[in-house]
Legacy VTK file of the C-alpha trace (Angstrom):
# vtk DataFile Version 3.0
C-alpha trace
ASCII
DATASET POLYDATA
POINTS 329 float
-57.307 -24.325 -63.760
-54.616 -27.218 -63.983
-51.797 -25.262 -64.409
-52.924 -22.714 -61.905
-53.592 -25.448 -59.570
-49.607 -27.091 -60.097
-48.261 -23.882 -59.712
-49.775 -22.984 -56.385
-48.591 -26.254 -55.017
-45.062 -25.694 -56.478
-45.507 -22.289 -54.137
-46.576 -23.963 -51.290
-43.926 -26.374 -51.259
-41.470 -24.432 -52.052
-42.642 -22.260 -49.013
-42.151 -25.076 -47.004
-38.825 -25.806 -47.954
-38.826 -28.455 -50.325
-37.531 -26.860 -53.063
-36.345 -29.717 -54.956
-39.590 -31.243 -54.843
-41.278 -27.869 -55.861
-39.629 -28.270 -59.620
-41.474 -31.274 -60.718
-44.866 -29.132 -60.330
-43.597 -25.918 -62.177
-42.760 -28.097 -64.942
-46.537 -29.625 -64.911
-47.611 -25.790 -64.548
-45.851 -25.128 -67.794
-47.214 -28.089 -69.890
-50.984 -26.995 -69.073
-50.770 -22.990 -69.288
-52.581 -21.867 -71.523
-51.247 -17.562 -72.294
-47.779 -16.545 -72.634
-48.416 -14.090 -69.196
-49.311 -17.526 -67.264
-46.130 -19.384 -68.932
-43.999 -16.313 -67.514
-45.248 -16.500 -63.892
-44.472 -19.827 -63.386
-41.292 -19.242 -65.135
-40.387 -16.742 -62.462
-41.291 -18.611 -59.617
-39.313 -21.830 -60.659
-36.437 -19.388 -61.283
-36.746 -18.426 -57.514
-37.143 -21.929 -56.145
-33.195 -22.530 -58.169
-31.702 -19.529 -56.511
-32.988 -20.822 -53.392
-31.317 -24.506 -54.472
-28.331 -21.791 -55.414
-28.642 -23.013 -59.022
-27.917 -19.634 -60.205
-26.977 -19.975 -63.483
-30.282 -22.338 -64.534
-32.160 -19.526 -62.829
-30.030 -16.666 -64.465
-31.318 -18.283 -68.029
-34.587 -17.999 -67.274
-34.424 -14.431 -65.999
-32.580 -13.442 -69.348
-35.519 -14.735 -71.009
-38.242 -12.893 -68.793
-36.660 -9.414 -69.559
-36.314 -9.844 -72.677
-39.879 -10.678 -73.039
-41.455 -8.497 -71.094
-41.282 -5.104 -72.365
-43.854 -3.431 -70.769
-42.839 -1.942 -68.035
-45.092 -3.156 -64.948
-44.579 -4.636 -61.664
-44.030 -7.863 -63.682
-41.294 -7.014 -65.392
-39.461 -4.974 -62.245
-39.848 -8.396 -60.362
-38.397 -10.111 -62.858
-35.338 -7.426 -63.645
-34.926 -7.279 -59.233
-34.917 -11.217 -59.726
-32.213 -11.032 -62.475
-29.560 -8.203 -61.121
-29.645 -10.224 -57.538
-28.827 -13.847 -59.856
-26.294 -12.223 -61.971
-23.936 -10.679 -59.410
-23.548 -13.926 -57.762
-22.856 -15.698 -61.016
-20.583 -12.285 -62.351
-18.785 -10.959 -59.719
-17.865 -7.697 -61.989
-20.968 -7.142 -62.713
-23.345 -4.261 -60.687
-26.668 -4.845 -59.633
-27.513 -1.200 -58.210
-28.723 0.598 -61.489
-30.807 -1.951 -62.135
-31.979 -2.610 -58.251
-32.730 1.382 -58.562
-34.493 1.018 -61.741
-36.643 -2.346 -60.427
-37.474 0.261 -57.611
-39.067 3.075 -58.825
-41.224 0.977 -61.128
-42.231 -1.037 -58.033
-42.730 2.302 -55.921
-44.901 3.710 -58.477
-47.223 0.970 -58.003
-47.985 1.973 -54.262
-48.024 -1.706 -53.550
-45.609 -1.785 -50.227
-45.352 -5.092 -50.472
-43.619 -4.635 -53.764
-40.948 -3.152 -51.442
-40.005 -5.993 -49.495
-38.621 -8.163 -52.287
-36.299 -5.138 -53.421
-34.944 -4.426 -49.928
-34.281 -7.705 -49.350
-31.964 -8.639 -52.338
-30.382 -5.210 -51.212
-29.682 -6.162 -48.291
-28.071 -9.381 -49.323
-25.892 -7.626 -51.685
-24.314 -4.920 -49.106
-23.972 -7.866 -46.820
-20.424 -8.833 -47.870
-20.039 -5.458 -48.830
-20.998 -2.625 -46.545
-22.944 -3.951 -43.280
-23.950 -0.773 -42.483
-26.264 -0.570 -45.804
-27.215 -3.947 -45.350
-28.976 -2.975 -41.823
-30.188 0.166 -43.016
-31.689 -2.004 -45.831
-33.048 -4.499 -43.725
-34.563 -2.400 -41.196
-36.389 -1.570 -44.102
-37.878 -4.866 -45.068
-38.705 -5.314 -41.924
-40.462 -1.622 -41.903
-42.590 -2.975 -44.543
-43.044 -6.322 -42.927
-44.846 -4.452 -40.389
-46.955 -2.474 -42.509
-47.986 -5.633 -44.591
-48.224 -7.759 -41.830
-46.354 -10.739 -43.647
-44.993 -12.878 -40.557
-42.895 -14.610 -42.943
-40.585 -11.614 -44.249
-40.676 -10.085 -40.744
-38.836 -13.359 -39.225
-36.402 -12.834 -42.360
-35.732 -9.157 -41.670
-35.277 -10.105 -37.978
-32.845 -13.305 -38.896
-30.794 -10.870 -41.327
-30.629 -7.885 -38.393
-29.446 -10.376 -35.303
-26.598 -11.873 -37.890
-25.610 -8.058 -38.612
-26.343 -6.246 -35.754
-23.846 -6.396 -32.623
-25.000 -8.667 -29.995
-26.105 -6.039 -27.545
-27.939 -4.231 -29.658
-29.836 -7.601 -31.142
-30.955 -8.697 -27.713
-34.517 -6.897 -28.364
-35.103 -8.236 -31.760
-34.208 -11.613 -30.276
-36.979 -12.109 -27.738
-38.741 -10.415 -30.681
-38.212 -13.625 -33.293
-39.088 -15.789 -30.646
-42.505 -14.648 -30.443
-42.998 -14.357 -33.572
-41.472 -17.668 -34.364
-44.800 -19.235 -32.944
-46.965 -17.108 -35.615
-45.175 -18.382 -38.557
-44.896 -22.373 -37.264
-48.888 -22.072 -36.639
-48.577 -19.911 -40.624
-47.285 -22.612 -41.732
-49.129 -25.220 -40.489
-52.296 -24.079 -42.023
-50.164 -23.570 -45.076
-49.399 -27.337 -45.223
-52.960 -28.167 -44.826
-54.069 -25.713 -47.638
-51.128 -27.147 -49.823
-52.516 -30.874 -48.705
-55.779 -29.242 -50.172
-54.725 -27.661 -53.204
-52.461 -30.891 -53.887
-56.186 -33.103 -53.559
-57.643 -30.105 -56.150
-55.032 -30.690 -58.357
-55.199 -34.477 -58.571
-58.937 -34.279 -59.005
-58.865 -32.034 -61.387
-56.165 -33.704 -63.616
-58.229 -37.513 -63.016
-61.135 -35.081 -64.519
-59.226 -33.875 -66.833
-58.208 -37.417 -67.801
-61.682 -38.875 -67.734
-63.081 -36.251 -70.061
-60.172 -36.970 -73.108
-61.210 -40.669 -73.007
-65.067 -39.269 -73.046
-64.103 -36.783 -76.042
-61.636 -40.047 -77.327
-65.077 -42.055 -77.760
-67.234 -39.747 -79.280
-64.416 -38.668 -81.633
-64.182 -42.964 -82.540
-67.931 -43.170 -82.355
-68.013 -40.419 -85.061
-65.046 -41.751 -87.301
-66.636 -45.281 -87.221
-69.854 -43.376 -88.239
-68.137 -41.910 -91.257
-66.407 -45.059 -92.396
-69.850 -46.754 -92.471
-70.971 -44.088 -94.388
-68.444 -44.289 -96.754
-68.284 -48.033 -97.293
-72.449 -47.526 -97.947
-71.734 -44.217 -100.474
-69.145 -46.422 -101.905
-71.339 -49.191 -102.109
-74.149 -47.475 -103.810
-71.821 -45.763 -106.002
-70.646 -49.603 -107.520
-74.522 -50.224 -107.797
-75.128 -47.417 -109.806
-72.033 -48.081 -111.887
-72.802 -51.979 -112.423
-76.331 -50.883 -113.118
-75.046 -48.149 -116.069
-72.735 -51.091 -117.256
-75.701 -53.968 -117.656
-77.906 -51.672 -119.186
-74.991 -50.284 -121.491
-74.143 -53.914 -122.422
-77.495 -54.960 -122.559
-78.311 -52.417 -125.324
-75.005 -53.261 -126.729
-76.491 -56.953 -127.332
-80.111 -55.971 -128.282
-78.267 -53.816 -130.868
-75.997 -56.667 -132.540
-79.014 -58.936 -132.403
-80.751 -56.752 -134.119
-78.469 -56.319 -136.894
-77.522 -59.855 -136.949
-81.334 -60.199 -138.124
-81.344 -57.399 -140.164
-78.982 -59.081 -141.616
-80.588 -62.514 -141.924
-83.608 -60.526 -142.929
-82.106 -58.437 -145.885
-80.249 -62.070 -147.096
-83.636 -64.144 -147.226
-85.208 -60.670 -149.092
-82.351 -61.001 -151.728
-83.178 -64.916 -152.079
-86.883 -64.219 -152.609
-86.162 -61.438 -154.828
-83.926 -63.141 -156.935
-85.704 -66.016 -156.582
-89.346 -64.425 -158.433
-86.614 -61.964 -160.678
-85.154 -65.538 -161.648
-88.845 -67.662 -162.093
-89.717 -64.654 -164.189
-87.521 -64.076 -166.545
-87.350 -67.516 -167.208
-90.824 -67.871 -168.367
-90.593 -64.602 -170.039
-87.624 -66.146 -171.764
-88.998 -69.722 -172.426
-92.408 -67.686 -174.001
-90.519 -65.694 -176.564
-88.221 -68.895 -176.727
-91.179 -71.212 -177.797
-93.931 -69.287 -178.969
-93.939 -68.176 -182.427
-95.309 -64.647 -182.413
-94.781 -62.472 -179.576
-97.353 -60.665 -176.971
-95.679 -57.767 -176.323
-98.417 -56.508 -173.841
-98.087 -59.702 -172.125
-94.663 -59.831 -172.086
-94.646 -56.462 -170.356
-97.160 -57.529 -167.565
-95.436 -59.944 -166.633
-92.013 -58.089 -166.271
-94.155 -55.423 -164.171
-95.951 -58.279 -161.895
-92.163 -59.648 -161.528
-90.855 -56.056 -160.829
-94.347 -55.440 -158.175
-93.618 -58.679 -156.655
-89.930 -57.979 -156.201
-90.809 -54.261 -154.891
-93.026 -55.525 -152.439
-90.904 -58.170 -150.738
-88.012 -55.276 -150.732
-91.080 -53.280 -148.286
-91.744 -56.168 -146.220
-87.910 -56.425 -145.343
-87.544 -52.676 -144.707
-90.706 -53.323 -142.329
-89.545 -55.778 -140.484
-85.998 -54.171 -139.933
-87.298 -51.219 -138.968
-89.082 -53.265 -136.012
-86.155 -54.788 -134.782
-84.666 -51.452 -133.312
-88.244 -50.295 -132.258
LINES 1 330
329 0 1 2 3 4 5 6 7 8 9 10 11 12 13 14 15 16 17 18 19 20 21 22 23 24 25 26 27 28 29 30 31 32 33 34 35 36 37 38 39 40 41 42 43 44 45 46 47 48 49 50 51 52 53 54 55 56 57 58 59 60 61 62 63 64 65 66 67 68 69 70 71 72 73 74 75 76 77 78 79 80 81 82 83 84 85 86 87 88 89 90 91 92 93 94 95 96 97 98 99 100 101 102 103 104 105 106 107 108 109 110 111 112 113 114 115 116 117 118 119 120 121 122 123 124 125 126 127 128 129 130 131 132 133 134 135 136 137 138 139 140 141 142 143 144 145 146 147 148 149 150 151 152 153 154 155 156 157 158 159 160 161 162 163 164 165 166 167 168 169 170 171 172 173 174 175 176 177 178 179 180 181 182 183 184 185 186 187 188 189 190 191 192 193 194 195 196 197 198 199 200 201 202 203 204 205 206 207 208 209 210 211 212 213 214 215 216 217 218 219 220 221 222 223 224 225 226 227 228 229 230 231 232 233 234 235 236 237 238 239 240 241 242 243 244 245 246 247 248 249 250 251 252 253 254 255 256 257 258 259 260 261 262 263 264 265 266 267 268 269 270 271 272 273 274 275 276 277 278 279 280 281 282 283 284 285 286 287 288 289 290 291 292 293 294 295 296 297 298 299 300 301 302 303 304 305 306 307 308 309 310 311 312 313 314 315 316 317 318 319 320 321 322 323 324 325 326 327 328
């Protein structure tokens, strides 16, 4: 809609004459179209405002392009091949425009669009005009034929501009009070042409103001969204180092409850080896002090007491185990 919008005031104002100023809003055509068949139209028609400014070799690039590109043949690419052979001659005077004037015309006349015509006669017309002026009235009678039949005002004053300049004077004097009347038609043409340009121009502004407020729109919900994803990523990351200190405590927490526990497993089995050693010791002692002092031996009773010492021993050895076993419960 932009681009569409910048290209139709590029027309306009390049209808009006202002060619120079008619640039500017090609080039603003180009940077919104959208399709490569878009991008080619307004290609064309900014190659036509520079052969109007007689910048024929800017315009000549462009046309090299277009043919080259389009490779269907259509009424697009005839336009743009009549378009071409009229810019070349005038930048290589050896070079011959007919076969490819011919060519441009019998694709154009195919399309039974007469005012398809008009464009062709008219470049033909400008190249027999240094040439043979006798083609280049025959030609232009022509265009103005088909002026006629179109009713275009505007290539019906050219045809009649082109045919007073080659026609001699006394044979011009009817297609002279003819311009003038039709001089009025195209000044009150393009009037209304200036007002729909003013129009289109307003369009065009609006639309690109539009076009301006809804990227800072889609610019704030694209920052609203962002800023929504960094919070949620500081709060995954967050609970992420939770869950990570939380695995660490525990895993250190066990860690301790574990070394405690062995530390008194440790304290544990050393106080069982005291008290075992400890009745071991008291016993044999008085086992050895009895056979030591008494003068005939109780064998029976010496052999209780070793198994009271060795139950006694056993049994603290079980209340350690116990007790271990508790500290990892």
């Amino acid at each position: 809609m932009i681009s569409s919008n910048y290209n139709n005031i590029a027309n306009a104002t390049g209808q009006l004459g202002h060619f120079e100023e008619a640039l500017p809003f090609y080039d603003k055509a180009l940077n919104y179209a959208t399709n490569p068949e878009q991008k080619r139209n307004i290609l064309n028609n900014k190659a036509i405002v520079l052969f109007d400014l007689r910048r024929f070799e800017e315009a000549l690039k462009i046309y090299e392009k277009l043919i080259v590109e389009k490779r269907t043949k259509n009424v697009s690419y005839a336009r743009a091949l009549t378009n071409y052979a009229s810019t070349r001659w005038r930048v290589d005077k050896s070079y011959n425009p007919l076969p490819d004037f011919w060519k441009a015309k019998s694709i154009r006349e195919a399309s039974q669009d007469m005012g398809e015509h008009s464009s062709i006669y008219s470049h033909m017309t400008a190249y027999y005009e240094g040439r043979n002026v006798d083609s280049a009235i025959f030609y232009a009678r022509k265009r103005m034929a088909v002026a006629l039949h179109v009713e275009t005002p505007e290539d019906l004053r050219n045809a009649l501009t082109t045919l007073i300049r080659l026609e001699p004077s006394d044979s011009s004097k009817g297609l002279i009070d003819r311009y003038k009347l039709l001089q009025d038609s195209v000044n009150s043409a393009r009037s209304l042409s200036k007002n729909q340009f003013a129009s289109v121009r307003y369009e065009a502004e609006k639309n690109k103001v539009d076009n301006a407020q809804l990227k800072n729109s889609l610019s704030e919900k694209i920052q609203k969204i962002n800023l929504q994803r960094v919070w949620a990523l500081i709060g995954g990351i967050f609970i992420l180092l939770f869950v990570v200190w939380g695995y660490v405590r525990s895993k250190q927490r066990k860690e301790r409850m574990k070394g405690e526990a062995a530390e008194r497993i440790k304290i544990n089995e050393l106080r069982t080896s005291r008290k075992v050693h400890d009745v071991v010791a008291n016993g044999l002692y008085r086992v050895m002090s009895e056979i030591t002092y008494v003068d005939v031996i109780d064998k029976e009773d010496i052999l209780d007491k070793i198994e009271d010492m060795y139950s006694r021993s056993r049994d603290i050895s079980y209340e350690a185990e116990i007790g271990n076993e508790s500290d990892f419960l």
